[in-house]
MISENU-81680 format. One record per residue (C-alpha): x, y negated, z negated; residue in three letters. Coordinates in steps of 0.5 Angstrom, whole numbers, plus 2048, in hexadecimal, padded with zeros to 3 digits. Layout:
<pts>
XYZALA;...
</pts>
This chain:
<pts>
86378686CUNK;85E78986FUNK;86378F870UNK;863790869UNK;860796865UNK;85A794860UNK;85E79785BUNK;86379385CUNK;85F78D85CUNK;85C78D855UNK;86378E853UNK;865787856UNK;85E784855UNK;86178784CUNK;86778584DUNK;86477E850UNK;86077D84AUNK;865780844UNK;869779848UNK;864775847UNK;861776840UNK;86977683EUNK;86A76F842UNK;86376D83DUNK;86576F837UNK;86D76C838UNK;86A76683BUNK;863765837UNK;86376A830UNK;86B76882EUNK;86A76182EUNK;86376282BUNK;866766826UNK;86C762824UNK;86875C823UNK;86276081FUNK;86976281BUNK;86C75A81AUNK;865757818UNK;86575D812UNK;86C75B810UNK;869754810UNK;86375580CUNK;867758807UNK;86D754806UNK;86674E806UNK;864752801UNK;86A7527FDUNK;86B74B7FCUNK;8647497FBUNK;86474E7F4UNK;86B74A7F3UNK;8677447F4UNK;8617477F0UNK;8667497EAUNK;8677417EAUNK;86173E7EAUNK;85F7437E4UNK;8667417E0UNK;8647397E2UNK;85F7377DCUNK;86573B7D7UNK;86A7377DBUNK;8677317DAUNK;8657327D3UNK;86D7337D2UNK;86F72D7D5UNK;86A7297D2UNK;86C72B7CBUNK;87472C7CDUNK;8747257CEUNK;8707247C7UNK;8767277C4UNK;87B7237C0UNK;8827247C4UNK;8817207C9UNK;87F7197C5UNK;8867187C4UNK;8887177CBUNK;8837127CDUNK;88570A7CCUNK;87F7087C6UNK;8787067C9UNK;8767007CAUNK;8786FA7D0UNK;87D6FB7D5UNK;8816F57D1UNK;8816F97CAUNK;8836FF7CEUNK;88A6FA7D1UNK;88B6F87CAUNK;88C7007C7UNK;8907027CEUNK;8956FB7CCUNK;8956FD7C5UNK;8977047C8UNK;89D7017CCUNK;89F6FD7C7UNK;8A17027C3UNK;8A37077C7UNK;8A87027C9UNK;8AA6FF7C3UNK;8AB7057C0UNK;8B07087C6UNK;8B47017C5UNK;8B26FE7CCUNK;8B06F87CDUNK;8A96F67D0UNK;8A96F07D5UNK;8A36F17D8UNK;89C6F37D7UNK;8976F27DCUNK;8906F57DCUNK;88E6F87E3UNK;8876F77E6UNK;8826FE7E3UNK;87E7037E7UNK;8787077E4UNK;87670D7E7UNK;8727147E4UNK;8727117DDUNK;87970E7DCUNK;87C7087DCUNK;8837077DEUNK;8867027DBUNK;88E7017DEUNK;8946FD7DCUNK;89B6FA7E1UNK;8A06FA7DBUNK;8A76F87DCUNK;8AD6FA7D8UNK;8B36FB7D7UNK;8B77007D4UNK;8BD7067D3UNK;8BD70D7D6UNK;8BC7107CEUNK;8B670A7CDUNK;8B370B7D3UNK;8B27127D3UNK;8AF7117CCUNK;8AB70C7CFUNK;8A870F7D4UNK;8A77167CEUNK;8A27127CAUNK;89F70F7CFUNK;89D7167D3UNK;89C71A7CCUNK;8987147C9UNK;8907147C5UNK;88D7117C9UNK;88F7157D0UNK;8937117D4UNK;8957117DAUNK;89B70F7DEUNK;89B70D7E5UNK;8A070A7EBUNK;8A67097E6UNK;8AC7057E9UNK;8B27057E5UNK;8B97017E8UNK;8BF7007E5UNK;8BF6F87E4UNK;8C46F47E8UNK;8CA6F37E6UNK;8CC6FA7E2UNK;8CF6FE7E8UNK;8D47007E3UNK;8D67047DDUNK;8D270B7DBUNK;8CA70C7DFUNK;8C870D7D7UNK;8C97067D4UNK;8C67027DAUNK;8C06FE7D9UNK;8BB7017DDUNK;8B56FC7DEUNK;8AE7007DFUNK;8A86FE7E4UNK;8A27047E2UNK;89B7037E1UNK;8977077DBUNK;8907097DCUNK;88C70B7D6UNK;88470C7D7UNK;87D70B7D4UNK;87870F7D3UNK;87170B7D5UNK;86C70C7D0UNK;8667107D4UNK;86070C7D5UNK;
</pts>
């Protein structure tokens, strides 16, 4: 390169540091500014959500306020079991079965109170009933029982026909009924 014109060399000694500067904005300014550009869609979206949380929070003391009176009012005190002992809570889930059973024509065989469970303020309480009815019976049966006052609610049904009627027509044969019905509690606060 000592051949070369000096003119010529400030050219190459410019197109050198245009090579450069280029390489530096490519390897340097992009990944800058494309990291400057990610955390600025990160702050806002953080943003976004913490004026979503900050509505929240504002509208929590109504909210609760909400809940407490809603469960003040009067449509959910029929669908507890009466206050009281777990014992008298078994005794009007029985009442419950019992007429739900005779008023259908089935027959009740079994009652058989399950062990209780308490959490968040309720009570549990459980029964393992075995009866027998027709189709038409059982399907009243399983009626009350799921539309009832007290609520009830009706768990690991099991339902065959009994042993020795494989023939004649499915809707006059004595189905026997296993299930568990379930009612709850509320537990006085204190």
């Amino acid at each position: 390169m000592t051949g070369a014109a000096p003119g010529s060399r400030r050219w190459m000694a410019l197109g050198l540091l245009l090579v450069v500067l280029l390489a530096a904005v490519v390897l340097i300014v992009l990944p800058v500014a494309g990291l400057v550009q990610d955390t600025a869609a990160r702050a806002e979206a953080a943003q976004d959500q913490l004026a979503r949380l900050e509505l929240v929070a504002a509208r929590r003391q109504a909210l609760e306020a909400e809940l407490a009176e809603l469960r003040k009012t009067a449509p959910m005190t029929g669908l507890f079991l009466p206050p009281g002992s777990e014992g008298q809570g078994s005794a009007a889930l029985q009442d419950l079965v019992k007429q739900a059973v005779g008023s259908a024509g089935a027959t009740l065989i079994t009652m058989q109170t399950l062990p209780s469970a308490t959490e968040t303020g309720y009570r549990r309480v459980a029964l393992k009933v075995l009866l027998t009815a027709d189709t038409p019976a059982l399907q009243k049966v399983l009626h009350a029982l799921e539309s009832a006052r007290p609520a009830s609610v009706l768990e690991n049904v099991y339902v065959r026909a009994r042993n020795g009627q494989a023939g004649g027509p499915s809707i006059d044969r004595l189905l026997e009924i296993n299930l568990e019905v379930v009612g709850f509690q509320r537990l006085a606060a204190g």
